[in-house]
BABATOR-259309 format. One record per residue (C-alpha): chain; x negated, z, y negated; residue number from 1. Coordinates in pm, 1 decimal, always signed. Example, Ala and Ser with C-alpha at 12.3 -4.5 7.8 and 13.67 -1.06 7.14 Angstrom:
<pts>
  mol      east        up     north  seq
    A   -1230.0    +780.0    +450.0    1
    A   -1367.0    +714.0    +106.0    2
</pts>
This chain:
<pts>
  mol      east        up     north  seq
    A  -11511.9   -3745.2   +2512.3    1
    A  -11475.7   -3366.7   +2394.8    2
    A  -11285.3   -3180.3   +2579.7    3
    A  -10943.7   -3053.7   +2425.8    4
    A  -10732.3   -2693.7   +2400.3    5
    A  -10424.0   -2528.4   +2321.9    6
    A  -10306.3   -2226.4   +2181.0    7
    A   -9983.9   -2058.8   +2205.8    8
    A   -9939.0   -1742.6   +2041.5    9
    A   -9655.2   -1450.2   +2017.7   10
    A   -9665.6   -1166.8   +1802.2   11
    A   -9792.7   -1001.9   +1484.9   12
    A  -10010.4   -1151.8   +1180.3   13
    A  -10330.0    -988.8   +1400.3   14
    A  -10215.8   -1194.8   +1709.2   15
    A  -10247.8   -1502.0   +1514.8   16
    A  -10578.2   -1404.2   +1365.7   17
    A  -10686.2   -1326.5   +1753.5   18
    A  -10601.8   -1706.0   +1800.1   19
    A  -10750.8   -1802.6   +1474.5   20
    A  -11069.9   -1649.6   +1629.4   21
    A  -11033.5   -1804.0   +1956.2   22
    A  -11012.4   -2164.4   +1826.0   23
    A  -11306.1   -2092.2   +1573.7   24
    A  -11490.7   -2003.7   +1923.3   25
    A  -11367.5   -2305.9   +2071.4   26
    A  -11450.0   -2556.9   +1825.7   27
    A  -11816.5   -2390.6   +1814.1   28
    A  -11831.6   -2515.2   +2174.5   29
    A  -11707.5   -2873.8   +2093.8   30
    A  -11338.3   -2828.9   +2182.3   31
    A  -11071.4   -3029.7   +2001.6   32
    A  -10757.0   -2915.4   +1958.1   33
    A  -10431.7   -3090.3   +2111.2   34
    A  -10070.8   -2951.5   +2062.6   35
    A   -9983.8   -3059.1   +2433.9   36
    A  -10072.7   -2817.0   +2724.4   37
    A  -10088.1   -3134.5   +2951.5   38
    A  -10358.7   -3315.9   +2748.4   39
    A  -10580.1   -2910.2   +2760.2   40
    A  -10864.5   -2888.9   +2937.2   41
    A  -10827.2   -2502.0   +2821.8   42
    A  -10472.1   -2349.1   +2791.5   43
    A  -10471.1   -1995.6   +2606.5   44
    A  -10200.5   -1764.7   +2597.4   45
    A  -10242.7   -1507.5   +2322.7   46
    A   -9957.1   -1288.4   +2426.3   47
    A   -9746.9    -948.2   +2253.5   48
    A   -9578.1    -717.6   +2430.7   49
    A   -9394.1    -550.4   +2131.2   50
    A   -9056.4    -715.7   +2170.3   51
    A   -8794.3    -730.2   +2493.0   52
    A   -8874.7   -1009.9   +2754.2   53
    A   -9242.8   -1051.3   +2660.9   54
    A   -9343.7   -1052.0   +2988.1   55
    A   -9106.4   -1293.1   +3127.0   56
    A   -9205.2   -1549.4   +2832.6   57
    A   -9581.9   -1495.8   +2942.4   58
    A   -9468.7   -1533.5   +3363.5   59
    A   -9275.8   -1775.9   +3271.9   60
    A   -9498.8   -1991.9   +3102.3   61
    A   -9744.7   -1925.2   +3341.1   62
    A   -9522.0   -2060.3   +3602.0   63
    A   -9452.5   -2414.7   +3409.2   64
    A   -9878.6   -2418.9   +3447.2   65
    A   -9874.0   -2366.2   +3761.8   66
    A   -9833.0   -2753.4   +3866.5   67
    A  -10062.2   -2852.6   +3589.4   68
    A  -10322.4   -2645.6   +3723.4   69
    A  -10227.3   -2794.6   +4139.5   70
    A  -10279.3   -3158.8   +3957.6   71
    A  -10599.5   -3090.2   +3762.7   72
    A  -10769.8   -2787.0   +3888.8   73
    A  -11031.9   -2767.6   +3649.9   74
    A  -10831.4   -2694.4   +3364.7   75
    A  -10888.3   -2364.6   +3244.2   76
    A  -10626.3   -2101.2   +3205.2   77
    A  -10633.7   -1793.7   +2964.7   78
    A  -10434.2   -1514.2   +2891.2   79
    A  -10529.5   -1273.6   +2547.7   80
    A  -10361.5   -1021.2   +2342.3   81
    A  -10187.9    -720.5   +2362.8   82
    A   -9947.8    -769.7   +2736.9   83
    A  -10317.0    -867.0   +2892.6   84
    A  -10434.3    -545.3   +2761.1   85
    A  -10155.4    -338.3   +2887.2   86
    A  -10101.8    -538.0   +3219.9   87
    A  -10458.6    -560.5   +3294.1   88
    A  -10482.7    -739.4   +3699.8   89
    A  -10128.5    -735.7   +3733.8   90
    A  -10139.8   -1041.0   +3588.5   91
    A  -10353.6   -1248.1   +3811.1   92
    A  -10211.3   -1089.2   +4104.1   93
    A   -9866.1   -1208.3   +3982.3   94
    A  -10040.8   -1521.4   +3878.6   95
    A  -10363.5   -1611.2   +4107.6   96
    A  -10452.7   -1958.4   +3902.1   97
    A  -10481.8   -1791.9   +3594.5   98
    A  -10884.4   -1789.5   +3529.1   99
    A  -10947.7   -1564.6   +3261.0  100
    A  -10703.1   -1233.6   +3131.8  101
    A  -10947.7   -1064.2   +2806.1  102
    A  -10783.3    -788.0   +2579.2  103
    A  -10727.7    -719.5   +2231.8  104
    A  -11103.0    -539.6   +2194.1  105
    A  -11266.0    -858.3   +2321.1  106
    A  -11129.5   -1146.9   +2192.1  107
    A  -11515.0   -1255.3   +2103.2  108
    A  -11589.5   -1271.9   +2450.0  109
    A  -11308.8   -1575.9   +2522.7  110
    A  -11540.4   -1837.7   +2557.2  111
    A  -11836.3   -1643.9   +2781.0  112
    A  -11553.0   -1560.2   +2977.7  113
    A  -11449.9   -1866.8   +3052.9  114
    A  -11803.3   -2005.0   +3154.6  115
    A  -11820.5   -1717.2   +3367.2  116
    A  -11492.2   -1842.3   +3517.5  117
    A  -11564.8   -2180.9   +3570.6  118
    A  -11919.4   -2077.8   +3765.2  119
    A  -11781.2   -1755.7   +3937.2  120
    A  -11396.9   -1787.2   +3984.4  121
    A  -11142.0   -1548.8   +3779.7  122
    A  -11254.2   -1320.2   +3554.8  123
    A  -11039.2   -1014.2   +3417.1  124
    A  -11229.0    -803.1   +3146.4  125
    A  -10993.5    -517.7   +2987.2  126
    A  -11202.6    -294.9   +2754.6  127
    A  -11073.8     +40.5   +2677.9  128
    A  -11172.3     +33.5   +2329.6  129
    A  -11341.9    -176.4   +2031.0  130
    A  -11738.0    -123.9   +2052.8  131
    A  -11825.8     -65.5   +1712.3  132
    A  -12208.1    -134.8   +1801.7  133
    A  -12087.7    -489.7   +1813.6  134
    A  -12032.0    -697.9   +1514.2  135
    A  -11793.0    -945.2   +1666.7  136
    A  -11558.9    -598.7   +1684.4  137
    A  -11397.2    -741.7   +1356.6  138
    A  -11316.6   -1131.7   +1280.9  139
    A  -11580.0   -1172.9   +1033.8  140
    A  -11852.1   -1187.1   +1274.2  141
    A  -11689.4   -1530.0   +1465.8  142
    A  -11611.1   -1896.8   +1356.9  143
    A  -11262.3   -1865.7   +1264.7  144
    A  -11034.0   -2199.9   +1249.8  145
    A  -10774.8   -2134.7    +975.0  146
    A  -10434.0   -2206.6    +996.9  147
    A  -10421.1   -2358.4    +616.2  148
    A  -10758.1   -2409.0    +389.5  149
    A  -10583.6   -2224.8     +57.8  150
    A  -10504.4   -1922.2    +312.5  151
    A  -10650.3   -1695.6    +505.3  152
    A  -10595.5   -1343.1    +706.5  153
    A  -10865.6   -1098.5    +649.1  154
    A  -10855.6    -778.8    +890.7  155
    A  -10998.4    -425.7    +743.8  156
    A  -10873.6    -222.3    +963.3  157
    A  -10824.5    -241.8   +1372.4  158
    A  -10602.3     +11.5   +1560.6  159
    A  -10323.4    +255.4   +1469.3  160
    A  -10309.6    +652.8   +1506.7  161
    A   -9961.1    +719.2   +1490.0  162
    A   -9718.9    +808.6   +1763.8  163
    A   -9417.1    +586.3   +1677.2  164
    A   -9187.6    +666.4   +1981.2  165
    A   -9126.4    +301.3   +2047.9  166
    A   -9412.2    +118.3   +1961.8  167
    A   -9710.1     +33.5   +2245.8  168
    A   -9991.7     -78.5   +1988.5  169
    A  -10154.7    +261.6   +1983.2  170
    A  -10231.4    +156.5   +2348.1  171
    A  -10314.1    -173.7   +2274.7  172
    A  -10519.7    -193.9   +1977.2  173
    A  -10696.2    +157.5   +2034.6  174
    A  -10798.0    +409.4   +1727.7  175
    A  -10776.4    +327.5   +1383.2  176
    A  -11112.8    +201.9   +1260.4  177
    A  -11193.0     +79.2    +939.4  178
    A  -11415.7    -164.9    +797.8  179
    A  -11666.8     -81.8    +517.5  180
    A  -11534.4    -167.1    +195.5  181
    A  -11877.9    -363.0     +79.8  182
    A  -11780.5    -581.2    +421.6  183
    A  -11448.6    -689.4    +318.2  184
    A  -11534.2    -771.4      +7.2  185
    A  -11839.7    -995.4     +92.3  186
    A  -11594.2   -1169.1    +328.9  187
    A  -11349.5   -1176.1     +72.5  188
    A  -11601.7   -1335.0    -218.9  189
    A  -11707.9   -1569.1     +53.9  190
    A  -11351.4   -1679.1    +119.4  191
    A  -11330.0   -1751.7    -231.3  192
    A  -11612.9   -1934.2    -271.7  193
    A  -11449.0   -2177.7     -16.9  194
    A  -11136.6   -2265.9    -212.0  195
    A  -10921.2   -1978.4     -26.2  196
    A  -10687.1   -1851.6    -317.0  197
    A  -10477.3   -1649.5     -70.0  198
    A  -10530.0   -1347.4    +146.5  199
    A  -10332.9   -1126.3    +322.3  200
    A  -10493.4    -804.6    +406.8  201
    A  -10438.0    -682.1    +804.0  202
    A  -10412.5    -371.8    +959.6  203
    A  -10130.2    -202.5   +1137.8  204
    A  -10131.9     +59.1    +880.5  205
    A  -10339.8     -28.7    +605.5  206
    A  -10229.6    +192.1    +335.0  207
    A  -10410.2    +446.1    +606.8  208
    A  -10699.4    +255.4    +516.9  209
    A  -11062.4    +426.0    +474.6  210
    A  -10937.0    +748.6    +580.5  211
    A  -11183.9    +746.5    +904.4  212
    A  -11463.6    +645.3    +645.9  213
    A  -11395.7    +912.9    +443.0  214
    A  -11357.6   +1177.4    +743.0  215
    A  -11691.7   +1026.4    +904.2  216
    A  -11853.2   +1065.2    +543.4  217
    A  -11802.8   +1406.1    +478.0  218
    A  -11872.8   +1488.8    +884.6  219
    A  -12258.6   +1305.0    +801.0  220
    A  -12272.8   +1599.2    +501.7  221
    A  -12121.4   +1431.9    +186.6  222
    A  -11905.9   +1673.9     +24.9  223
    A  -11802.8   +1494.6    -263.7  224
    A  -11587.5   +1231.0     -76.5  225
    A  -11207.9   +1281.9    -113.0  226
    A  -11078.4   +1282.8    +220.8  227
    A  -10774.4   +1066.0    +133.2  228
    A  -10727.4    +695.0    +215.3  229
    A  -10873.6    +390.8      +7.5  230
    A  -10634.5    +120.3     +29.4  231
    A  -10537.9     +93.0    -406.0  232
    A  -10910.7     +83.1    -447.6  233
    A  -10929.1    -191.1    -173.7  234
    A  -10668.6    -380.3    -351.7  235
    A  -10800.6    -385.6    -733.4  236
    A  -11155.9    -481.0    -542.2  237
    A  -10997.9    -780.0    -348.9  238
    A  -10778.7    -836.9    -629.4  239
    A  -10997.2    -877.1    -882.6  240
    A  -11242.2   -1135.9    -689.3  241
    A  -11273.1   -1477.7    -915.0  242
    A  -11050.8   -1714.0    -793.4  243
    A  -10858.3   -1499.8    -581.1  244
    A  -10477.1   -1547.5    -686.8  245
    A  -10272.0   -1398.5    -438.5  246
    A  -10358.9   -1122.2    -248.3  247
    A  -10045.3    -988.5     +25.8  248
    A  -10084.9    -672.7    +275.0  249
    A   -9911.7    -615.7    +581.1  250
    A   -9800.8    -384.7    +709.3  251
    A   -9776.1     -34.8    +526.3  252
    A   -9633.8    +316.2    +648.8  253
    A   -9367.2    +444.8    +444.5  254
    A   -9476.3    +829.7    +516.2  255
    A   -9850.0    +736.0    +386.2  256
    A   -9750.0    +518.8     +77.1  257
    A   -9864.9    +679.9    -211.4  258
    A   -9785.5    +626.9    -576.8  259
    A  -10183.4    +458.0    -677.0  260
    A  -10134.8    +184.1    -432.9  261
    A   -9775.1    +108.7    -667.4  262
    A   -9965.4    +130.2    -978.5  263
    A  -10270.8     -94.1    -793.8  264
    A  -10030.5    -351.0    -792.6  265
    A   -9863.5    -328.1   -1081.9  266
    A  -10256.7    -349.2   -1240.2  267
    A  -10408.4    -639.0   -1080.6  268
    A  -10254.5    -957.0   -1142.9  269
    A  -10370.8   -1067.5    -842.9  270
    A  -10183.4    -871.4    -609.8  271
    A   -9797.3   -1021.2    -559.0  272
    A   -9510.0    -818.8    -595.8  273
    A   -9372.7    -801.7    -234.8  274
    A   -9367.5    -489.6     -23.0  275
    A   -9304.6    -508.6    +335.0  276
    A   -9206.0    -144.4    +420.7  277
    A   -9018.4     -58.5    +742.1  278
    A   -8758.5    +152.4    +745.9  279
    A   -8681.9    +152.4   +1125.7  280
    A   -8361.3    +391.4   +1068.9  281
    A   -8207.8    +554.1    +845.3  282
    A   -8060.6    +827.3   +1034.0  283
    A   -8284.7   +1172.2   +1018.4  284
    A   -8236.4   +1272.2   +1357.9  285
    A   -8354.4    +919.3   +1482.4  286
    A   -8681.4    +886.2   +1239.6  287
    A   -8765.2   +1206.6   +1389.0  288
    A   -8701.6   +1112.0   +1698.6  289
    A   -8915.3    +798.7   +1659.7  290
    A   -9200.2   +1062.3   +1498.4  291
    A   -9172.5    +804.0   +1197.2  292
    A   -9299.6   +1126.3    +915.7  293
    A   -8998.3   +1053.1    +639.4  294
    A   -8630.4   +1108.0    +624.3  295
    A   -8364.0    +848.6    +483.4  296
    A   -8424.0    +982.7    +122.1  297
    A   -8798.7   +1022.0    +132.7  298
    A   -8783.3    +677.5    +176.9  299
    A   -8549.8    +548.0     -93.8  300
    A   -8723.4    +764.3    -320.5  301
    A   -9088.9    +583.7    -239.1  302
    A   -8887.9    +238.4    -246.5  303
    A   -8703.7    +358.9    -613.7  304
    A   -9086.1    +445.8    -714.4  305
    A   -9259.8    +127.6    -640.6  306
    A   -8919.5     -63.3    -809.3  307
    A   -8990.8    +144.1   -1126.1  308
    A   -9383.7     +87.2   -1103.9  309
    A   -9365.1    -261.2   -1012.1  310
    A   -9205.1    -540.3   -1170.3  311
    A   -8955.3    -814.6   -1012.0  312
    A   -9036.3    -627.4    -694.0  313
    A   -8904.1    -836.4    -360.8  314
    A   -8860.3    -563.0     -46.9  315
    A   -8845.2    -640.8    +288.7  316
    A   -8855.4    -402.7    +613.3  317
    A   -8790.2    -396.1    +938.8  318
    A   -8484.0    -212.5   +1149.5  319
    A   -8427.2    -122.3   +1496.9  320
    A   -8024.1    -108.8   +1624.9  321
    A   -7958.4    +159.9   +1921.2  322
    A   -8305.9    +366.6   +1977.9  323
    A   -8212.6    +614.1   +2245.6  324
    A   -7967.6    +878.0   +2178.7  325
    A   -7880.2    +681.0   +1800.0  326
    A   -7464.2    +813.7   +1748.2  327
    A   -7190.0    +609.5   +1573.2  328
    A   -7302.1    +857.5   +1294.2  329
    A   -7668.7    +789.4   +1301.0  330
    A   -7597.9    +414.9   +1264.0  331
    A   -7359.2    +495.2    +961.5  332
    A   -7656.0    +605.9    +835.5  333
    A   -7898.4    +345.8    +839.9  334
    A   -7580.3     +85.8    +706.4  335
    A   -7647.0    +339.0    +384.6  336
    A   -7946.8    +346.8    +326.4  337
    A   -8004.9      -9.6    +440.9  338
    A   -7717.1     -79.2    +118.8  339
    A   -7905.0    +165.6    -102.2  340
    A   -8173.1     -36.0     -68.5  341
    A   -8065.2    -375.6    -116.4  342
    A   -8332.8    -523.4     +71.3  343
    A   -8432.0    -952.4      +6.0  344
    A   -8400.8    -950.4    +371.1  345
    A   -8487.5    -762.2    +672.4  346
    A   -8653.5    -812.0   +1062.1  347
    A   -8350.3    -662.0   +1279.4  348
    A   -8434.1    -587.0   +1605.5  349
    A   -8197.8    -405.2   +1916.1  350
    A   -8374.1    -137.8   +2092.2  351
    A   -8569.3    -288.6   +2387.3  352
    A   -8763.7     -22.4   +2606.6  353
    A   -9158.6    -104.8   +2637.7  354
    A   -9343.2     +68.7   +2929.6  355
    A   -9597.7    +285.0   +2822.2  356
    A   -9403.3    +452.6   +2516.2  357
    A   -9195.3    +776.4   +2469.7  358
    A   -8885.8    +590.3   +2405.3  359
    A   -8946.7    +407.6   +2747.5  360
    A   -8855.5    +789.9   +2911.1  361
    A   -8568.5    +827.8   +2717.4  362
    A   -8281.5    +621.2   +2992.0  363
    A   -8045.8    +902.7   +2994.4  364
    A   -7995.0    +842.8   +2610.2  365
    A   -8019.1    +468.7   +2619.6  366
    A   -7691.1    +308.6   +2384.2  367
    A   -7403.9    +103.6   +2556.4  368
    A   -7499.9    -233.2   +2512.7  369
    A   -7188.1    -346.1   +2391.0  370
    A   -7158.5     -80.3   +2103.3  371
    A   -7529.8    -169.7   +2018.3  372
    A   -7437.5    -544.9   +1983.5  373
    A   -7133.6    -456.9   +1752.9  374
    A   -7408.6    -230.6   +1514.9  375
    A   -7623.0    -546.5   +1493.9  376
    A   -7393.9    -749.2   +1357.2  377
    A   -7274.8    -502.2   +1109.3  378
    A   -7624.6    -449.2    +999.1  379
    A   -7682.9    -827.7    +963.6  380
    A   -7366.8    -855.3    +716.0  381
    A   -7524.3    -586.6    +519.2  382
    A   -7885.7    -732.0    +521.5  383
    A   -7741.8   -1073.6    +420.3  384
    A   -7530.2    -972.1    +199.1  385
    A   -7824.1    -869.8      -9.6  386
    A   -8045.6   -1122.2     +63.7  387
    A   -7764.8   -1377.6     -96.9  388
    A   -7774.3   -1156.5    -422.4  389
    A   -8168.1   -1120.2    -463.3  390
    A   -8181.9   -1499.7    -417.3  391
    A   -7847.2   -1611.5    -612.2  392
    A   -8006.8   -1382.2    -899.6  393
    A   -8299.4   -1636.6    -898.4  394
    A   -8082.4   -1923.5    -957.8  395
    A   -8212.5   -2078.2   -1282.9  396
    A   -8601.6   -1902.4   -1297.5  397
    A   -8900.2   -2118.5   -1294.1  398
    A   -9095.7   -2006.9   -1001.4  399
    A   -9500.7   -2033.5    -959.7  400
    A   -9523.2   -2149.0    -554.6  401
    A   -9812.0   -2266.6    -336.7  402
    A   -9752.3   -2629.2    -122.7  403
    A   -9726.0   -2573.6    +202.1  404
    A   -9631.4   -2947.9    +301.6  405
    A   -9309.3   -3081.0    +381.6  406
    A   -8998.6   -2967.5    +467.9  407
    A   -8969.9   -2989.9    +899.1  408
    A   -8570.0   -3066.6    +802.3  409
    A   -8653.8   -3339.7    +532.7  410
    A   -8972.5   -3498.4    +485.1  411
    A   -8909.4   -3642.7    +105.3  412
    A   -8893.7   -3262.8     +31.2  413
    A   -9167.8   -3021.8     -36.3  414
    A   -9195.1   -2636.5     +81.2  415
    A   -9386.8   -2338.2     -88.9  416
    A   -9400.2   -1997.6    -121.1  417
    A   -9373.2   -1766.9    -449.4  418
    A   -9526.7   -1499.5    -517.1  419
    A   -9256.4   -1287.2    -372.7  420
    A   -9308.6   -1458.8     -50.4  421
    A   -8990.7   -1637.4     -56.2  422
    A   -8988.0   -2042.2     +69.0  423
    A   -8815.7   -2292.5    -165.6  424
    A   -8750.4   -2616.5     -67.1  425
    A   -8791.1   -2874.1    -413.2  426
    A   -8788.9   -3228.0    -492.9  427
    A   -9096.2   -3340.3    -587.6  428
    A   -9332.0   -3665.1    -589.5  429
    A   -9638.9   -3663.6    -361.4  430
    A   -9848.7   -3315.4    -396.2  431
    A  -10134.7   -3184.5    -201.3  432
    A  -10116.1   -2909.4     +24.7  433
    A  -10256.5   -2586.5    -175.3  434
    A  -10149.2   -2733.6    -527.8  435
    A  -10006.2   -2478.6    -748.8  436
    A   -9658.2   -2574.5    -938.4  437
    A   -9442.4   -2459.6   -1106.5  438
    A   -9073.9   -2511.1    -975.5  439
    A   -8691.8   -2457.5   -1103.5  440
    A   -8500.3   -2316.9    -868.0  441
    A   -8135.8   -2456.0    -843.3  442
    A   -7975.8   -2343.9    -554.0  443
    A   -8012.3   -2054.8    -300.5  444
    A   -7984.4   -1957.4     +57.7  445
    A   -8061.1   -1657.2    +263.6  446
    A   -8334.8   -1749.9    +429.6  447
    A   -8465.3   -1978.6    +130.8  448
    A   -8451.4   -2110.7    -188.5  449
    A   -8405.9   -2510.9    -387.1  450
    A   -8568.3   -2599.0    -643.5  451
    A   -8731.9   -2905.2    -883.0  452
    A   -9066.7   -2940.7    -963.1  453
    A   -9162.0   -2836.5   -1334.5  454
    A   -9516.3   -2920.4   -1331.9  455
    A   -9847.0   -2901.5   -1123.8  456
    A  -10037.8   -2585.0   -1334.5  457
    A  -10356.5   -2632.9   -1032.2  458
    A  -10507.2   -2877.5    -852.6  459
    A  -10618.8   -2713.7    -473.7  460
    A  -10954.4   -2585.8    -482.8  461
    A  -11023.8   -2540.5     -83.1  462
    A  -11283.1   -2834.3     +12.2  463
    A  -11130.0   -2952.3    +324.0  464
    A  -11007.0   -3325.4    +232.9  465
    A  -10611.3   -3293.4    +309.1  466
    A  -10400.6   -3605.8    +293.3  467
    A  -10101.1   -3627.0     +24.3  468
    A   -9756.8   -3520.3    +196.6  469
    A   -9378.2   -3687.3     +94.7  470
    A   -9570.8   -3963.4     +42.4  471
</pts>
């Protein structure tokens, strides 16, 4: 009987590549996958530590193990991502029966770690950085077990080189380093070949993308390269791959966004007209603060430029409610811009201190909690109050969406995605995950869309064999 795993991950798109990885190594070995920690003969933990209370999710769930592990000691139990990089032993001394803690610069070392665990006892392995002299540095190099067969994530670029004041991933993820273009591509083709007709493009600041390749070319004694980053050319490459349909990027960095990667998308049909682009603040004083490289306007100017470059353009972003020192007037602030903007919808977040980051040093300006709670909520009423318009403005269009499968609320109705990465809920008989359709919408939501199916303009291409759903 093969022995079985489970994966539970928190975090970012490149957290659940990590894991994508991971089971891809897995499955190599002859592991099957189970959705229940107490039928795993391996338990992995692929763990963040961007957001508040990450570390008591991780000790907490290694405390519900705990017993497992008493009642069969030779399960296996594995902690990854970005809190094993940053906590390192502590997490085996606050948790002896975990058997293996790997980083974010080593996730293709899971399963030798674990054989190394089950002959020698636990095993931490923290590397300080990505070795480049190893191919397995980026995801293309290991057996990857996708999360759908008509999508896939597809990393070209590791690490970040900003100094956001409250983000920890410079520490956890290391130096930006990109991938060749010729690699990405090849992967991409490849992808293609296998039915994938969706990628999303990772990197924690791809429009930053190819700038180290460009600054390492002209080092080696090529003076014609432009030292300037790559990503638009990256995109009308990927983009323009046969039988590539969609192609999505996350995430940009406002202060690097220039106007060729608008106009790339505008030009290649492939490429879908949503922009995630955090705003964090709106206030001056606090984007400075946070080192974020653009004020309140700079921004709404970049956001009015892609708008006018690209058409039927859906925005979303991400804000942060009471960063240190942030006034009653710095708030008023973001509420402005946040309106200017008139955002589809937004990632609100309150303030939550990580160890390890500037804004971590900053408790003498830490926000009353109470005021901070009463900002959130104004924010949300703004945020939603936009998000309602974009989507009651939809009312009425036919929509092109993907099949995801069916709803989790209603199984006699489908789910997909549009272009503009928005979910729409539609009556529909029996369709294959992956089919392409076209779809009415007839009622909206803020979080989602309804709809009725128009017709079925593809047939799924991936060659996995996938049951029919609603049916």
């Amino acid at each position: 009987m093969a022995k079985k795993y489970s994966i539970t991950t928190h975090g970012c798109q490149m957290n659940e590549h990590d894991s994508e990885r991971i089971a891809g190594l897995l499955e190599a070995d002859g592991y099957e996958v189970t959705e229940s920690d107490a039928d795993a003969d391996v338990v992995v933990l692929n763990t963040c530590c961007i957001r508040e209370n990450a570390d008591n999710k991780l000790y907490g769930a290694l405390g519900n193990l705990k017993a497992m592990k008493a009642e069969r000691p030779d399960m296996q139990i594995v902690v990854g991502g970005c809190l094993a990089q940053k906590d390192r032993d502590l997490i085996q001394e606050r948790a002896g029966h975990v058997d293996v803690v790997f980083g974010t610069h080593n996730v293709h070392r899971a399963t030798a770690l674990m054989e190394a665990a089950r002959n020698g006892g636990p095993v931490t392995e923290i590397w300080e950085e990505a070795a480049l002299d190893e191919a397995e540095a980026f995801p293309s190099a290991l057996p990857v077990k996708r999360e759908t067969d008509f999508g896939a994530w597809l990393t070209i670029q590791i690490g970040c080189d900003n100094s956001c004041a409250f983000c920890i991933v410079p520490s956890v993820r290391g130096k930006e380093i990109s991938r060749p273009v010729e690699e990405i591509v090849a992967e991409a083709e490849g992808l293609a070949a296998d039915g994938v007709v969706e990628i999303t493009l990772l990197g924690q600041n791809v429009n930053s993308y190819g700038r180290d390749l460009a600054i390492a070319a002209r080092a080696a004694g090529d003076a014609d390269v432009k030292l300037r980053p790559m990503f638009a050319t990256l995109l009308r490459q990927v983009g323009g791959i046969e039988g590539m349909r969609r192609v999505r990027y996350t995430s940009p960095h406002p202060k690097d966004m220039t106007p060729d990667v608008f106009e790339a998308m505008a030009e290649t049909p492939a490429v879908v007209p949503h922009l995630h682009f955090p705003l964090q603040s709106g206030s001056d004083s606090i984007l400075k603060a946070m080192h974020r490289g653009y004020t309140g306007e700079r921004y709404l100017e970049k956001l009015a430029a892609a708008r006018a470059t690209i058409d039927d353009l859906a925005v979303t972003t991400d804000i942060i409610v009471g960063f240190p020192g942030e006034t009653a007037d710095d708030f008023e602030r973001t509420l402005e811009v946040a309106a200017a903007a008139e955002f589809d919808n937004a990632y609100t977040f309150v303030f939550s201190p990580r160890g390890g980051t500037e804004a971590a040093e900053m408790a003498d300006r830490f926000c009353d909690p109470e005021e901070v709670k009463d900002r959130y909520a104004r924010l949300r009423t703004v945020i939603e109050r936009s998000a309602l318009a974009k989507h009651a403005a939809r009312v009425g269009r036919v929509e092109e969406v993907i099949v995801e499968g069916p709803s989790k609320k209603n199984p006699d109705v489908l789910t997909g995605r549009t272009v503009q990465n928005k979910l729409i809920h539609f009556a529909s008989e029996p369709l294959r995950v992956g089919t392409f359709a076209n779809v009415r919408v007839t009622d909206s939501a803020m979080q989602y869309l309804m709809g009725e199916l128009v017709e079925v303009t593809a047939k799924p291409q991936h060659r996995t064999r996938i049951p029919l759903l609603n049916g």
